[in-house]
C-alpha positions, 0 to 999 in steps of 0.5 A: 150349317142349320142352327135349332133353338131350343128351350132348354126346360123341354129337353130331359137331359137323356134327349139332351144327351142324344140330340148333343150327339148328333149335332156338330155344336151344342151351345146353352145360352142362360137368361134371367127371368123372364126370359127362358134359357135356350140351347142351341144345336149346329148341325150339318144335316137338316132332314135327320134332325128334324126328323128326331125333334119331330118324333120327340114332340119338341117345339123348335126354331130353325135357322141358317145363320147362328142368332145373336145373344139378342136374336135368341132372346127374341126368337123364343116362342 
């Protein structure tokens, strides 16, 4: 299972709504300031999701293991 991080104020929620469709989980986890919120997507197949955030010009973070609450804070890019 792959995990991609996200920031959430760079997906449009018609790109949201696609990328939840292709992934097998989608979690948001909300911060206060200054910390951004994020979501998370689980999936299955690395290749073809890369490929969509790729052509979509996202910036994103991949993982093998789901991060922790404190992991997410500190992932951010």
């Amino acid at each position: 299972m792959w995990h991609f991080i996200i920031k959430q104020d760079a997906l449009t929620p018609g790109l949201y709504q696609h990328l939840q469709k292709l992934a097998v989980l989608t979690e948001v986890e909300l911060f206060n300031e200054p910390y951004e919120n994020v979501c998370l997507f689980s999936v299955e197949e690395y290749a073809s999701f890369v490929d969509e955030l790729d052509l979509s010009g996202l910036r994103y973070e991949a993982l093998t293991e789901r991060p922790t609450r404190d992991e997410l804070r500190n992932l951010l890019f």
